[in-house]
BADO-153576 format. One record per residue (C-alpha): x, y, z. Coordinates in steps of 0.2 Angstrom, whole numbers. Each point is the difference from the previous one (the first is absolute). Example, Ala and Ser with C-alpha at 12.3 -4.5 7.8 and 13.67 -1.06 7.14 Angstrom:
<atoms>
px:py:pz
62:-22:39
6:17:-3
</atoms>
This chain:
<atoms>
px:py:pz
0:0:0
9:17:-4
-7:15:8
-2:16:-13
5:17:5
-17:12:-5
9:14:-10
-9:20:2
2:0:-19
-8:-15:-5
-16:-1:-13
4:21:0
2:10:-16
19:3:9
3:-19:-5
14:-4:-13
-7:-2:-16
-15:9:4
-4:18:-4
5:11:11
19:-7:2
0:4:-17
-6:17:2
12:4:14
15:-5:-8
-4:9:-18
-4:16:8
17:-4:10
9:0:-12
-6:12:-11
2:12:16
16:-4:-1
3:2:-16
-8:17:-2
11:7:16
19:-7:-10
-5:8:-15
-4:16:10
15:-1:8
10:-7:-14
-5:15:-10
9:12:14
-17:6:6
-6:7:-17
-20:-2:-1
-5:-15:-10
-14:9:-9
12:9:-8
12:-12:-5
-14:-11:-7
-7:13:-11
19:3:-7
2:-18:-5
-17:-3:-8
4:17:-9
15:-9:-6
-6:-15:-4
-13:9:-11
13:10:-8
10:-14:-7
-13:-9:-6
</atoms>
């Protein structure tokens, strides 16, 4: 006979291959993305920057 430890996040949306893991670590990482390339860009504001590329990217086509 084994004896099973009851676990807070069982049969939750927090559960692994459920939703909301899911959700957590996507919105994570983007989080996490979005702060580097903030930062990565010396501070410059992002709107900016994205505008210039897609301007760019117009340009040469």
């Amino acid at each position: 006979m084994g004896f099973k430890k009851k676990n807070c996040l069982d049969n939750t949306t927090w559960e692994f291959p459920r939703t909301g893991f899911w959700l957590v670590h996507i919105v994570g990482s983007f989080c996490i993305f979005m702060l580097g390339a903030r930062f990565a860009a010396r501070r410059i504001p992002i709107v900016p920057i994205m505008a210039l590329r897609l301007l760019r990217m117009i340009r040469e086509r």
